[in-house]
C-alpha positions in Angstrom: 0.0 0.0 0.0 1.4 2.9 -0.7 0.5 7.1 0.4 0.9 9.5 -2.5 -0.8 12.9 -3.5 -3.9 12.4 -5.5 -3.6 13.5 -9.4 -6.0 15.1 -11.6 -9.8 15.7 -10.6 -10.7 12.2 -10.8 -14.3 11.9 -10.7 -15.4 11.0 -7.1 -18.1 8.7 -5.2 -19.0 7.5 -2.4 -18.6 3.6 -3.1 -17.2 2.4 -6.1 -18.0 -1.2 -6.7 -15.5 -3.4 -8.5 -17.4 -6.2 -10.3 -20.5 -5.7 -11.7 -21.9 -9.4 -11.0 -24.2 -11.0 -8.4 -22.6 -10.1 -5.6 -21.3 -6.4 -6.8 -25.3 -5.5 -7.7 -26.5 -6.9 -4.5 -24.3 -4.8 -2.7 -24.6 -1.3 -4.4 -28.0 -2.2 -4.3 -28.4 -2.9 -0.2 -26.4 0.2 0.1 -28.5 2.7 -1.8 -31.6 1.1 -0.3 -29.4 1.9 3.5 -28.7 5.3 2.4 -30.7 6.5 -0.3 -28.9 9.6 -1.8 -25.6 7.6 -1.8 -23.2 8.0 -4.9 -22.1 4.9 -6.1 -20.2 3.4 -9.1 -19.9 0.1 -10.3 -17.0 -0.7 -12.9 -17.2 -4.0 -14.6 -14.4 -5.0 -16.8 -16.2 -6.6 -19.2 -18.7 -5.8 -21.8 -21.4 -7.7 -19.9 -23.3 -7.4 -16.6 -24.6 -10.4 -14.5 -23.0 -13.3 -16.4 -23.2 -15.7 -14.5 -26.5 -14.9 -13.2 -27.7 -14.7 -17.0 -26.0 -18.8 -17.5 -26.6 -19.9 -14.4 -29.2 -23.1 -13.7 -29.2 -23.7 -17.7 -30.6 -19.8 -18.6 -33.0 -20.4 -15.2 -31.3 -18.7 -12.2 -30.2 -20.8 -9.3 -31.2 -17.9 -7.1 -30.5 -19.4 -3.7 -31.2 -23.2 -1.7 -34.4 -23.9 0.7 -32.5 -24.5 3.6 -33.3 -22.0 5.7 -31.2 -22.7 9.2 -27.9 -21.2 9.7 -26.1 -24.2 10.8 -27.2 -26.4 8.4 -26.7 -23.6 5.1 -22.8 -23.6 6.1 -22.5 -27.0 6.2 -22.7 -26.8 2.0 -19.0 -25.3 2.2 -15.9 -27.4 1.5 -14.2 -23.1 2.2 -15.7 -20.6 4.0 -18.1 -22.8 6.4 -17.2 -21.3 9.4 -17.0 -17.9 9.1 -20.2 -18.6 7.2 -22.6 -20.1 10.2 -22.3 -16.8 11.5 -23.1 -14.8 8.6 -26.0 -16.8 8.0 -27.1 -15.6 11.3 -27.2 -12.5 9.9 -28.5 -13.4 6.5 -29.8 -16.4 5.2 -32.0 -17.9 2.1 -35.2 -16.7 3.5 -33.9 -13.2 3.5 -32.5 -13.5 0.1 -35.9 -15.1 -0.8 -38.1 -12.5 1.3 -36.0 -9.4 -0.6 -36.4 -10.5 -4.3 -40.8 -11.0 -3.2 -40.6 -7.7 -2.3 -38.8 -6.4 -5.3 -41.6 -8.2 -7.7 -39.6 -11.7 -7.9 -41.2 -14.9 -6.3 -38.9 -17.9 -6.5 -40.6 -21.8 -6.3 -38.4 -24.7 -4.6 -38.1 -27.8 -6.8 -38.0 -31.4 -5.4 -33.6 -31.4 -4.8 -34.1 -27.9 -2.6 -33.0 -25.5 -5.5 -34.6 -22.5 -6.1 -35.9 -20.8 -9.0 -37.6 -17.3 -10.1 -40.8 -18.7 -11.1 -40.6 -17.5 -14.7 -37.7 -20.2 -15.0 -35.5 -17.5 -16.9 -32.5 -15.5 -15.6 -33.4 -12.5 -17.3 -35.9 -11.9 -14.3 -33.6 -11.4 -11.8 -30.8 -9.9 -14.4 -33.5 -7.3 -15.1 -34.2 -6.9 -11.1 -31.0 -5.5 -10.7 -30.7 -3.4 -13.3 -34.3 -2.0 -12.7 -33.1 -1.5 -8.7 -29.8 0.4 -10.1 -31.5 2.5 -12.5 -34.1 3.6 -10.0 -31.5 4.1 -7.8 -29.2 6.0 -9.5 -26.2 3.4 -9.8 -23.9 4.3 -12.6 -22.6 1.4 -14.0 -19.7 1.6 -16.2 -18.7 -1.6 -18.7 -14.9 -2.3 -20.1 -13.1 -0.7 -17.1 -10.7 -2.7 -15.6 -9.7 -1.9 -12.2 -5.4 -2.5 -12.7 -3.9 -0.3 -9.9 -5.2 0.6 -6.3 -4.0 3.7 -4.0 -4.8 4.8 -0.6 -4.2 8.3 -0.3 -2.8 10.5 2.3 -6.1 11.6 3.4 -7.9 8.2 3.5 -9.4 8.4 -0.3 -9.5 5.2 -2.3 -7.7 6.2 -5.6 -8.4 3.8 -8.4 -6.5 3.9 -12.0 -8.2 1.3 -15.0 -6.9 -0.1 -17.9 -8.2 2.7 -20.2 -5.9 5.0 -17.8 -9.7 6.5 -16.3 -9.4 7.3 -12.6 -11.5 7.3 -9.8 -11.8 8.2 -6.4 -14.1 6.7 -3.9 -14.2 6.9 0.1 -15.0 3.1 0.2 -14.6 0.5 -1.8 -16.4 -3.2 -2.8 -14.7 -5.4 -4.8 -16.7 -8.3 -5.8 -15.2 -9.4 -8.9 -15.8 -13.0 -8.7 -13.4 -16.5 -9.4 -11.1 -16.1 -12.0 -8.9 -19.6 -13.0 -6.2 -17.0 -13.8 -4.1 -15.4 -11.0 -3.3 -12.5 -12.9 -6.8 -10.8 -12.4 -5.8 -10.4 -8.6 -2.8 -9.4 -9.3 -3.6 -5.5 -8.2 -5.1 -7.0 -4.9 -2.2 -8.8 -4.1 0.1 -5.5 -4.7 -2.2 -4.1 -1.6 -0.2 -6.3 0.8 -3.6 -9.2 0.4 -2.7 -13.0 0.4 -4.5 -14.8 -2.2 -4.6 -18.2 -1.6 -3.9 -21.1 -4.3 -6.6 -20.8 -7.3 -8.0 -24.5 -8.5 -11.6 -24.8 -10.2 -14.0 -26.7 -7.8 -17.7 -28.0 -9.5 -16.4 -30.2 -11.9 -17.2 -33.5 -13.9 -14.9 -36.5 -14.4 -13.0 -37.7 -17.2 -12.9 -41.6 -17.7 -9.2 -42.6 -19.5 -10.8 -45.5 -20.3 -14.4 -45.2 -21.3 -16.1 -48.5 -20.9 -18.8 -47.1 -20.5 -19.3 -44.6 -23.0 -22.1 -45.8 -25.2 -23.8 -45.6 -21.7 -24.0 -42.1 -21.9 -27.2 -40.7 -20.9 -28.1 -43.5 -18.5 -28.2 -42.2 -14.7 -28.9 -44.1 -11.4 -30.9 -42.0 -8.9 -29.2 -43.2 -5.6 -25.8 -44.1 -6.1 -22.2 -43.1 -4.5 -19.2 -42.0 -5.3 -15.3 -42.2 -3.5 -12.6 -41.6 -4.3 -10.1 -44.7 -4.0 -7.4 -44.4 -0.8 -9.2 -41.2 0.7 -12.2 -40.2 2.8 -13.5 -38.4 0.0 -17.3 -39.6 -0.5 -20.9 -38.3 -1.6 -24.0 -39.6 -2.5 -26.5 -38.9 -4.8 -27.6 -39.5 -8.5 -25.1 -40.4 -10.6 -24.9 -39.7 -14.6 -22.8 -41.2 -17.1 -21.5 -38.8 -19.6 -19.7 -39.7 -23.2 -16.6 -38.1 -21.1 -17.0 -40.0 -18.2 -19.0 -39.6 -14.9 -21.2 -36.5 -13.5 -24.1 -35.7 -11.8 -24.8 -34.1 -8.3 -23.0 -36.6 -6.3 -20.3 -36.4 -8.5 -19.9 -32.4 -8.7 -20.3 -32.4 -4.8 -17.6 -34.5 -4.7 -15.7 -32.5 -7.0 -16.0 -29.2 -4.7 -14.6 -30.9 -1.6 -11.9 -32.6 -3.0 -10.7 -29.7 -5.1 -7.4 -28.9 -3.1 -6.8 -32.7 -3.0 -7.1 -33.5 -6.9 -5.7 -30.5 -8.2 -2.7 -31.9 -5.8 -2.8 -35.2 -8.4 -3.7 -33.5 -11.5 -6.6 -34.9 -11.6 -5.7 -38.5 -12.2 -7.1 -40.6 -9.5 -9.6 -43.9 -9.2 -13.3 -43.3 -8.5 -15.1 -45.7 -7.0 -18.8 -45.8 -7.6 -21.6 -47.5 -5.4 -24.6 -48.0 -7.9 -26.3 -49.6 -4.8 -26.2 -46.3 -2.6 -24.7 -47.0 0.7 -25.3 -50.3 0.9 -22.5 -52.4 2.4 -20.5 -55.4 0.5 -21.8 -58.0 2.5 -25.3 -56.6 2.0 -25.4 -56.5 -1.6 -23.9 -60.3 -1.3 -26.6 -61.5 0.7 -29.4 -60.1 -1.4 -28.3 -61.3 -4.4 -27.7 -65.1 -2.8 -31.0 -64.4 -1.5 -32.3 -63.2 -5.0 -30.8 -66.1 -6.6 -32.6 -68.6 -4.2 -35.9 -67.3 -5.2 -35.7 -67.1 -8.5 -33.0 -69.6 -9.7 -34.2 -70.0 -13.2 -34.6 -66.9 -14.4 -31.7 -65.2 -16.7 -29.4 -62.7 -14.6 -28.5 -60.2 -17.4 -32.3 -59.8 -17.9 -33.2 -59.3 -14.1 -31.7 -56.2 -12.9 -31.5 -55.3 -9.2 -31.4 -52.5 -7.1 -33.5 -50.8 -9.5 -30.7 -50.0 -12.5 -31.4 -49.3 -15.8 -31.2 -52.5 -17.9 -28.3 -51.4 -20.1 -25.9 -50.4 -17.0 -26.8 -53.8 -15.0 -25.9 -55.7 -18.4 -22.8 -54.2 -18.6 -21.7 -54.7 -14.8 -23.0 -58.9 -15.8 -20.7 -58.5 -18.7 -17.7 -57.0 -16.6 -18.1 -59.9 -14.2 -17.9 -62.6 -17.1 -21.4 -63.9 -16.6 -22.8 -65.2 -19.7 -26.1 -63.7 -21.1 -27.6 -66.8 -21.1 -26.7 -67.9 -17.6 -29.3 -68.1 -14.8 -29.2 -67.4 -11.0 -28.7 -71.2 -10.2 -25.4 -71.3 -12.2 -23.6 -68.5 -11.1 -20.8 -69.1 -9.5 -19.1 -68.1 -6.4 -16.3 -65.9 -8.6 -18.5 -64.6 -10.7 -20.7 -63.4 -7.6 -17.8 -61.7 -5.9 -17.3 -60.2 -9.7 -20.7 -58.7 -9.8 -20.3 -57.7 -6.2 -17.5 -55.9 -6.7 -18.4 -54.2 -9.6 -21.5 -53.2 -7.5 -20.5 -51.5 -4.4 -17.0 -50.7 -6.6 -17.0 -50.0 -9.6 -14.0 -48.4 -10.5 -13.3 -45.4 -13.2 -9.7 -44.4 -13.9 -10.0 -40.7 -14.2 -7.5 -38.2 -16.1 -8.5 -34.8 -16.3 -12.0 -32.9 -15.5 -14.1 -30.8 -17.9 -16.2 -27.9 -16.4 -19.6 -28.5 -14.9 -21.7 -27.0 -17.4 -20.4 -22.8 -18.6 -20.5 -22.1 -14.7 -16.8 -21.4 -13.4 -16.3 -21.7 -9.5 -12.9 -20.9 -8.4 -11.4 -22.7 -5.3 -9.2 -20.2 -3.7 -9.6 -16.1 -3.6 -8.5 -13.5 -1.1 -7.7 -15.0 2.6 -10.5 -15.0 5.1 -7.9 -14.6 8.0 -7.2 -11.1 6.4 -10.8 -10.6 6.2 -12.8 -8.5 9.7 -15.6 -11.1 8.6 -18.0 -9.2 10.7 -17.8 -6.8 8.3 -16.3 -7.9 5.1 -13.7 -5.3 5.7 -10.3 -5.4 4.8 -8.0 -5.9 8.2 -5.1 -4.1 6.2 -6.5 -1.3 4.4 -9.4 0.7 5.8 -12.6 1.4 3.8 -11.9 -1.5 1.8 -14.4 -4.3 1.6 -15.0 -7.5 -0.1 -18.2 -9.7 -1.2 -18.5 -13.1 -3.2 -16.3 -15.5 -5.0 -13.5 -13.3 -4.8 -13.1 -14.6 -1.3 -11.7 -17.5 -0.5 -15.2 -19.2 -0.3 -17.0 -21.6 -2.5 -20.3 -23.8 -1.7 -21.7 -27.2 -3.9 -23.8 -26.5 -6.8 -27.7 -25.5 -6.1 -27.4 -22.2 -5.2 -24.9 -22.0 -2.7 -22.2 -20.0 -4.3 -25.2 -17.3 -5.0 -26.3 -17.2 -1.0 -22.8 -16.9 -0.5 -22.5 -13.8 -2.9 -25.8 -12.6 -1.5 -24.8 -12.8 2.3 -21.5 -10.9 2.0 -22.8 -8.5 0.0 -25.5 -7.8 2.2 -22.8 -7.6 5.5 -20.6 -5.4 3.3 -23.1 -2.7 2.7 -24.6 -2.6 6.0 -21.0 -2.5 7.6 -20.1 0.8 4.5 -23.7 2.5 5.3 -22.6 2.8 8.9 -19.7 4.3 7.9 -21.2 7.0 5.8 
């Protein structure tokens, strides 16, 4: 951080807000509605506002998730669940749910806890915030990239952007979301800010040997997945892709191993349960027991545990029992076979492709650094921070938006206090 004389007549406001995405409208937002009269400027460095919101939920919105207690919100949080109980406390999904109602959007809850606007389209909520900016009188400037940061001798934020335009603000947001590329917090980490290793979390799995890609398409509604030597584990519905394996359970899994599998580039064993969380010796004594009572029908054409016929075929296939073979002729090796490839079905993964267009960075500016009571900077006063940019990151379903949401929301009211 460095003290120096501020240049020119930079045009001044009272917040500038770096970012202009969920969590950098919901703020500027908050703040007028605190403090009506307010002057406040949000740069974005792109040509678009609300990306993410616009692509989010396939085009729909994944506004937020029904879970409306503190404790168990926070618990969807492989970073940031702490600090997050207690901003939850504070603000939570009802609230988030309770503003948008008042501000003409009602969301619906579908059957996995997700929640939508009720138009199904993002362009409802995109067109919220803009509508809320306009009306209260947020400028909002596009292709201004915030590249250098000053703190002046008398306490004024000086900012300088790429198109050498600068501003000067007596508090500043910056919300400007994951990036996979360090470089865009480059001018953060020049303010003395540790930013902690960047990996992509929400992410499907790549199968190196795809033996079961003409499966693609087929999913199993309550299935499991590890990965192999590690504690690593979620369950869920399971999809198999033409690139390998995906689906909730397997994204989950993806957000809460991220540290560990960016760690082994990605090439590791998953192991997937198509029974659930049913045990080995479980799945062994059912299908003895299955066998018993109905010893002459044809195994391949008898699935069990509710799988689709084309994945059960394949596991009969990968244990070497023959199409025409019936439950009174398996044997004892080819049981343990079909047992195995059960409860463990193993896919040798190399590399990861990105959960749909929706980028969720692991890593982002350290929450030790962070007076998360406030979402204030603990090294440079007036400065404040909101959303992905943090070190913080939730599951898919909504999750990484509360977290955008509740920040937001704590760093206005701590900045209206101070104005």
């Amino acid at each position: 951080m460095t003290s120096v004389n501020l240049m020119g007549d930079a045009p001044h406001y009272d917040v500038i807000v770096v970012g202009g995405g969920a969590a950098g409208f919901f703020g500027a937002i908050q703040l007028a509605e605190r403090r009506p009269g307010v002057k406040i400027l949000i740069l974005e460095k792109s040509t678009k506002l609300l990306s993410k919101v616009r692509i989010s939920g396939g085009g729909r919105c994944n506004v937020t998730h029904h879970c409306f207690q503190p404790n168990a919100l926070s618990k969807h949080y492989p970073r940031g669940q702490r600090q997050l109980k207690k901003l939850f406390s504070k603000y939570q999904a009802r609230d988030v749910v309770d503003w948008f109602a008042q501000h003409g959007v009602n969301l619906k809850v579908e059957s996995d806890g997700r929640m939508f606007p009720t138009t199904n389209n993002s362009e409802t909520i995109v067109n919220c915030f803009l509508r809320e900016a306009d009306r209260n009188n947020i400028k909002v400037l596009v292709g201004h990239q915030v590249c250098e940061l000053r703190h002046e001798v008398d306490s004024t934020i000086s900012l300088k952007c790429n198109n050498e335009q600068e501003f000067t603000c007596k508090n500043l947001l910056i919300a400007i979301g994951g990036h996979p590329n360090r470089e865009s917090y480059r001018w953060i980490e020049n303010l003395g800010h540790t930013v902690t290793p960047l990996m992509p979390s929400l992410f499907t799995f790549n199968d190196s040997d795809r033996k079961f890609v003409d499966l693609m398409g087929v999913s199993v509604e309550r299935a499991s997945v590890q990965i192999a030597g590690t504690k690593f584990r979620e369950s869920g519905p399971v999809l198999i892709t033409h690139w390998g394996l995906s689906g909730p359970a397997v994204i989950r899994l993806s957000a809460w191993a991220a540290e560990y599998l960016a760690e082994h580039q990605y090439k590791f064993t998953a192991l997937v349960n198509w029974t659930g969380d049913l045990m080995e010796d479980e799945v062994r004594k059912e299908l003895e027991g299955y066998g018993r009572e109905h010893p002459n029908q044809k195994i391949e054409n008898n699935s069990c545990y509710r799988l689709p016929g084309r994945l059960w075929e394949r596991l009969c296939e990968h244990a070497e029992i023959e199409k025409t073979r019936i439950w009174s002729e398996l044997s004892k090796k080819q049981l343990n076979k079909l047992v195995e490839n059960l409860v463990r079905c193993p896919f040798h993964i190399k590399g990861k492709t990105t959960f749909k267009e929706e980028f969720v960075t692991c890593g982002g500016v350290d929450l030790s650094e962070i007076d998360m009571e406030r979402m204030e900077s603990k090294k440079i006063h007036g400065v404040y921070f909101a959303g992905e940019v943090l070190n913080i990151d939730g599951e898919t379903g909504g999750f990484n938006f509360q977290s955008a949401w509740t920040t937001a929301y704590v760093a206005a009211e701590a900045i209206a206090v101070g104005l």
